[in-house]
VOGUSE-976556 format. One record per atom (N, C-alpha, C): residue number from 1; x negated, y negated, z. Coordinates in pm, whole numbers. Layout:
% residues N
> nr / px / py / pz
> NUM / X / Y / Z;
...
This chain:
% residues 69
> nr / px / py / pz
> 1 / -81 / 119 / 0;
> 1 / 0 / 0 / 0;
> 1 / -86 / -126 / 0;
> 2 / -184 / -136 / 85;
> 2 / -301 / -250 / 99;
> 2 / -335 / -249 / -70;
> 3 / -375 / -170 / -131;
> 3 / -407 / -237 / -275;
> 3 / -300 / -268 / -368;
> 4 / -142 / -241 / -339;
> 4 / -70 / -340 / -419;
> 4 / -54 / -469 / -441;
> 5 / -93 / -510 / -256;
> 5 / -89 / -623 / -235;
> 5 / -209 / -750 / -268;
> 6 / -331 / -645 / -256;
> 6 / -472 / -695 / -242;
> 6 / -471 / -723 / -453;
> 7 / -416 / -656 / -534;
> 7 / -442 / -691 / -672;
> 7 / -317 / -765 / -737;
> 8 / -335 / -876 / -686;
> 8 / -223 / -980 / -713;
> 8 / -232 / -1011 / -863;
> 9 / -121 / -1094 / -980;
> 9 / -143 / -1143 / -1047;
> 9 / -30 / -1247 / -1109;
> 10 / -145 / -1378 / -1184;
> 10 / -85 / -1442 / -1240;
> 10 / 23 / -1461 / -1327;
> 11 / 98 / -1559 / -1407;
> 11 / 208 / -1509 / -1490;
> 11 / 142 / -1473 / -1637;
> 12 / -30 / -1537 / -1663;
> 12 / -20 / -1440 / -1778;
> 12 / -130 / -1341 / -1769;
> 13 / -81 / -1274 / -1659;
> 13 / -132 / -1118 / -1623;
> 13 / -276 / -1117 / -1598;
> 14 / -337 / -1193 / -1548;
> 14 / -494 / -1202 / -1492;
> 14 / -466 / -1205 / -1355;
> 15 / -565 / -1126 / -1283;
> 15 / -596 / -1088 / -1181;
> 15 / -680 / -1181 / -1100;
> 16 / -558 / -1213 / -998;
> 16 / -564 / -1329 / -885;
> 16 / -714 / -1342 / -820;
> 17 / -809 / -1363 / -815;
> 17 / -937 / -1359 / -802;
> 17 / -959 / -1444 / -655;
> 18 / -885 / -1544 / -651;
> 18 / -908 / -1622 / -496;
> 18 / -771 / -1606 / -433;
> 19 / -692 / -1547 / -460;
> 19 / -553 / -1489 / -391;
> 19 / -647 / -1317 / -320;
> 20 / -715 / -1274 / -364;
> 20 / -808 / -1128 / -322;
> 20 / -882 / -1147 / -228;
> 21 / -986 / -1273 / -275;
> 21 / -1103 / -1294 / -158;
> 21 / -1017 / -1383 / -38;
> 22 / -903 / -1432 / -56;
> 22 / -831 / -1489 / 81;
> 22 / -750 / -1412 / 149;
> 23 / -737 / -1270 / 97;
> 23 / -675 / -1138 / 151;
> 23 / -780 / -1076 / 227;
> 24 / -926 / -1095 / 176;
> 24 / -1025 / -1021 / 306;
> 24 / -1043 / -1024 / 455;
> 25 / -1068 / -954 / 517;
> 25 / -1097 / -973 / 648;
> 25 / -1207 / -1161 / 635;
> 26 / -1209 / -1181 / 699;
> 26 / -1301 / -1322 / 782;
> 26 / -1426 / -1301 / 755;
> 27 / -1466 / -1183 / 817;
> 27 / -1601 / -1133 / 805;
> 27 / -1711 / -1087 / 696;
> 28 / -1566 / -1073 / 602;
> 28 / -1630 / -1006 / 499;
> 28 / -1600 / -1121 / 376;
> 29 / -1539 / -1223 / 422;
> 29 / -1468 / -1357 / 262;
> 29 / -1676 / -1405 / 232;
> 30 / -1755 / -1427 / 326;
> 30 / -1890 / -1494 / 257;
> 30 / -1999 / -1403 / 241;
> 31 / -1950 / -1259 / 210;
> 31 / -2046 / -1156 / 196;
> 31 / -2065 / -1179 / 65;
> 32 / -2131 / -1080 / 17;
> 32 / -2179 / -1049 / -128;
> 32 / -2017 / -983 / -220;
> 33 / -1913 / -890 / -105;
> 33 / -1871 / -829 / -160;
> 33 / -1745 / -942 / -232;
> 34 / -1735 / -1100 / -184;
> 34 / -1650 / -1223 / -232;
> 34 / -1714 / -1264 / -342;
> 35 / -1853 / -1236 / -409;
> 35 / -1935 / -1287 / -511;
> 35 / -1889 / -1164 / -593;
> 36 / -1863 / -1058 / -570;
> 36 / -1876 / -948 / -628;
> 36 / -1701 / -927 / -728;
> 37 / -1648 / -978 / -635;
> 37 / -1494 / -980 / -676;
> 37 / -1470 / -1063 / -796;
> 38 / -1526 / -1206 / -763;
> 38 / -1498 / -1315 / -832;
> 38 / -1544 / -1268 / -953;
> 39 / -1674 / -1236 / -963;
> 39 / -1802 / -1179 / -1095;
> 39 / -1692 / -1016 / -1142;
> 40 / -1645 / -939 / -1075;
> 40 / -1606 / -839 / -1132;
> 40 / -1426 / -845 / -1209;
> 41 / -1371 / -918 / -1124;
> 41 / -1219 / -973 / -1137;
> 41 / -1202 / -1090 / -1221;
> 42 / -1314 / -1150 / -1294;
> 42 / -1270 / -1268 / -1366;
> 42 / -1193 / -1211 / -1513;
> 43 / -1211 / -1070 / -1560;
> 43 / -1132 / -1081 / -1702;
> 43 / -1048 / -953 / -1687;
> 44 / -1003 / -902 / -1563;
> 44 / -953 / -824 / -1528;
> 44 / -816 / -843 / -1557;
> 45 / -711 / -752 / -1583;
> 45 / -583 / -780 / -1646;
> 45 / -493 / -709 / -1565;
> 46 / -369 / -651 / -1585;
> 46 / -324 / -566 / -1443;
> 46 / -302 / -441 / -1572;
> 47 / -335 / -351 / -1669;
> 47 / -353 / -237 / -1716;
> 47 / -417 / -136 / -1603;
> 48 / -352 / -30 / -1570;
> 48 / -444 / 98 / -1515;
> 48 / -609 / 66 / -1531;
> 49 / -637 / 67 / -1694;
> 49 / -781 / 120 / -1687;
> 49 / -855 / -42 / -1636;
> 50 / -819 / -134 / -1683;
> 50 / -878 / -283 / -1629;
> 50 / -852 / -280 / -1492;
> 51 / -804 / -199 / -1418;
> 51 / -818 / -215 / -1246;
> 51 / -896 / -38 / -1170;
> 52 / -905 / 12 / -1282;
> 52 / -992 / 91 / -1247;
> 52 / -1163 / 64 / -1256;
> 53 / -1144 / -40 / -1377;
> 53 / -1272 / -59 / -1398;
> 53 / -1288 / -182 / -1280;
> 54 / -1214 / -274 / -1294;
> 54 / -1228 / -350 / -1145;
> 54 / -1277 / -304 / -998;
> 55 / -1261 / -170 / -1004;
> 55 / -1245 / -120 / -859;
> 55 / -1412 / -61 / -855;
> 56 / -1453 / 36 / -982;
> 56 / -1577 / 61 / -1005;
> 56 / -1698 / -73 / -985;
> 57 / -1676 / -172 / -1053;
> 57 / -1723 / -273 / -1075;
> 57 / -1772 / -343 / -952;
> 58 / -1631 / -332 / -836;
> 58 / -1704 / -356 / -751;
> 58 / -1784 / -309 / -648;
> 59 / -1731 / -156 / -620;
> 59 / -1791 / -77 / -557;
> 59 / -1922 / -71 / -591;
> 60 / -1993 / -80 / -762;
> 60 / -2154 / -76 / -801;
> 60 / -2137 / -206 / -710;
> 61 / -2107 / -311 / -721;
> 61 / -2189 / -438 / -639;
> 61 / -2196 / -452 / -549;
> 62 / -2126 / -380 / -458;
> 62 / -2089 / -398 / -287;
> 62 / -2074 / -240 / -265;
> 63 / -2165 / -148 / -256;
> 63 / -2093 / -15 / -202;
> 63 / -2091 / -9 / -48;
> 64 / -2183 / -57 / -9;
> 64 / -2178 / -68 / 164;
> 64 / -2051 / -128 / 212;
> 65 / -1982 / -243 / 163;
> 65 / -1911 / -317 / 151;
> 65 / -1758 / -319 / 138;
> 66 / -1739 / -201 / 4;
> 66 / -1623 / -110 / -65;
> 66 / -1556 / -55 / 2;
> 67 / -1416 / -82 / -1;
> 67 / -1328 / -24 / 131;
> 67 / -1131 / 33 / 53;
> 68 / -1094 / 148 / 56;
> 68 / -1023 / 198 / 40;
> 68 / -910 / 206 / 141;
> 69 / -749 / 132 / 124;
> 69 / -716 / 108 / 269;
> 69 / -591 / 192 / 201;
């Protein structure tokens, strides 16, 4: 349920990029894994495979980081 909410999107179907990093915990909005979102979520669309690749994308940039809720 946390990732329906966490992959928000606009009306022409791009993926909410600072609606995501203002859904993070506190702790984690000035990590690497908020650079990682922005850089991985900027041409992201809401298709299956464009949020799969989103999800990969960020996990390579942040795996310590990467969290499945």
């Amino acid at each position: 349920m946390y990732k329906y909410f966490f992959f928000q999107f606009d009306d022409d179907n791009k993926f909410d990029v600072e609606g995501a990093i203002a859904m993070l915990p506190d702790e984690m909005k000035d990590t690497i894994l908020g650079s990682v979102i922005k850089e991985c979520g900027a041409s992201s669309t809401g298709s299956c495979q464009s949020m799969f690749e989103l999800n990969k994308c960020i996990y390579k940039g942040a795996p310590d980081l990467y969290f499945l809720a």
